[in-house]
C-alpha positions as CSV (number, residue, x, y, z in Angstrom):
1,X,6.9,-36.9,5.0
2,X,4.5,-34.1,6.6
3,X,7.0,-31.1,5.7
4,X,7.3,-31.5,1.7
5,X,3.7,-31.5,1.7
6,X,3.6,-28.7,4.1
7,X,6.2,-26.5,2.4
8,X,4.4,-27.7,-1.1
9,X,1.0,-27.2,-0.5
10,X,2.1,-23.7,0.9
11,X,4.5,-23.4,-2.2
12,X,1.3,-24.6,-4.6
13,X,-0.7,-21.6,-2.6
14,X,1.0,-18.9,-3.2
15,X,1.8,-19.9,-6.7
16,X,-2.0,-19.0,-7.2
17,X,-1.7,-16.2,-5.9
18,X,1.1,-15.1,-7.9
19,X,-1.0,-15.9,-11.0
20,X,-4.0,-14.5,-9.7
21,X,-2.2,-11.0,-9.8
22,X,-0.5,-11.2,-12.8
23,X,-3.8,-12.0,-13.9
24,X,-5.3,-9.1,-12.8
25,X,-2.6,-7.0,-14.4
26,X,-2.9,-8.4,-18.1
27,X,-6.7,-9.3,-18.2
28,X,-8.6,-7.6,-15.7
29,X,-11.8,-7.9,-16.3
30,X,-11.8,-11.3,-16.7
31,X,-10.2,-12.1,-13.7
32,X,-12.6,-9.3,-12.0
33,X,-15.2,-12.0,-13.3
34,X,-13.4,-14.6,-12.2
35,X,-13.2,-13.3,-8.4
36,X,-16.6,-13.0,-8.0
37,X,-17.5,-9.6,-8.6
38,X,-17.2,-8.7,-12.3
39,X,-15.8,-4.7,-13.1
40,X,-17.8,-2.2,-14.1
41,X,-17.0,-0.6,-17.6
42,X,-16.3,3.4,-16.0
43,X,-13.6,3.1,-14.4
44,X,-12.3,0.4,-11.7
45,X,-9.1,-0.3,-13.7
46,X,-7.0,1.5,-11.0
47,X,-8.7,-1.1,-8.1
48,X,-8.2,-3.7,-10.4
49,X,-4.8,-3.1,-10.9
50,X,-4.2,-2.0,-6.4
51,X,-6.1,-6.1,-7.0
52,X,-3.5,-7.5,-8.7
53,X,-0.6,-5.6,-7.2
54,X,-1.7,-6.8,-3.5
55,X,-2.2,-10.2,-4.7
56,X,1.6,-10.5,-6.8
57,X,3.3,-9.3,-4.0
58,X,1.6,-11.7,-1.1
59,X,2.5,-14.6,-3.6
60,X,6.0,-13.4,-3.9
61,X,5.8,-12.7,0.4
62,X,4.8,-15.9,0.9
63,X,7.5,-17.8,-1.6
64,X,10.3,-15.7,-0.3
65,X,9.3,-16.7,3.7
66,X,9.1,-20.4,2.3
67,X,12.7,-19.9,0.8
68,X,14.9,-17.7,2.9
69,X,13.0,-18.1,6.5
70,X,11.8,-20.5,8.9
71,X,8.6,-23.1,9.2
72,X,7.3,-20.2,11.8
73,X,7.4,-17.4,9.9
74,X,5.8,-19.2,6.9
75,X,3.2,-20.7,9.2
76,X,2.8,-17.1,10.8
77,X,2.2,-15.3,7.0
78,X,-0.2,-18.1,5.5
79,X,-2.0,-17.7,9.3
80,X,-2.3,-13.8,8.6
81,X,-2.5,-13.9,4.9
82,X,-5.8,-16.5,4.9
83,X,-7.6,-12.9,6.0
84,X,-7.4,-12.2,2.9
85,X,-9.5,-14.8,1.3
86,X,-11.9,-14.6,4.5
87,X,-12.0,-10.3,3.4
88,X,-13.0,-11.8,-0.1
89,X,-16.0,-14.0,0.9
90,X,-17.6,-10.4,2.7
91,X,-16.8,-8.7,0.0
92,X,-18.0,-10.7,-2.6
93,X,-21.2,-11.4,-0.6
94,X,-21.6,-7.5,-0.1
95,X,-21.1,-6.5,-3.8
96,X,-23.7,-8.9,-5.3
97,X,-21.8,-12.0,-6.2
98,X,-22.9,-15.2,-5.8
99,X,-22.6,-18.0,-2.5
100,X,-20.9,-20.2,-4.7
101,X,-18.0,-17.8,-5.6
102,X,-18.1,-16.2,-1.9
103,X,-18.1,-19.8,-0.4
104,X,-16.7,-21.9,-3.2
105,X,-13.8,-20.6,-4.2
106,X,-13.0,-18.0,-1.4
107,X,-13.6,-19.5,1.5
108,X,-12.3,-22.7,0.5
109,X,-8.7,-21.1,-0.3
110,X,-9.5,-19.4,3.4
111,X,-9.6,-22.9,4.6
112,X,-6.6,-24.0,2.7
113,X,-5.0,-21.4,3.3
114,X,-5.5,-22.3,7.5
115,X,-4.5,-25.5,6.9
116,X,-0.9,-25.0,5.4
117,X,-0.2,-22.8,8.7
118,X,-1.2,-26.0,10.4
119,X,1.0,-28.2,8.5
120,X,3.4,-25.5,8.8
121,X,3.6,-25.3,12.8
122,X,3.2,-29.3,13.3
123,X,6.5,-29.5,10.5
């Protein structure tokens, strides 16, 4: 019972992340807003689109090591990959966005994030 909720809580995961790119690619500022630290109006739609790209293609990472690899190596990319979210909370607490946003939403996918590699490894 342990391993579908593993393998879907890790599938659910980097669903979002998916999204969150895509996102990124077709409204920008909005999910700029959404991340925390909105985009200023000269100029940051190349590092919002480098935003989405990174995001997309850790989603599509992440639901490729799910499909054609083992528990490990999923277990090993959500382990790595929750630096991401963990980057985020500095970030957005260094660029003026808020503790909710920093702790709320990005340290709490951190923390999810940590906890599909555990369900991962113990599958």
């Amino acid at each position: 019972m342990l391993t579908p909720f593993a393998y879907g809580l890790a599938v659910v995961l980097d669903l979002l992340v998916v999204f969150i790119g895509l996102r990124f690619f077709f409204q920008p500022r909005a999910a700029a807003a959404g991340y925390g630290v909105p985009a200023k109006d000269d100029g940051d739609s190349a590092y919002l689109t480098i935003k989405g790209l990174r995001d997309l293609v850790s989603g599509l990472l992440g639901l490729a090591l799910l499909a054609f690899s083992d528990t490990d190596a999923a277990a090993w990319f959500m382990l790595v990959i929750a630096l991401t979210p963990l980057g985020d909370t500095v970030i957005v607490l260094r660029n003026g966005g808020t503790r909710a946003v920093a702790f709320g939403i990005h340290l709490a996918t951190a923390v999810a994030v940590l906890a599909s590699a555990a369900l991962l490894f113990a599958a």
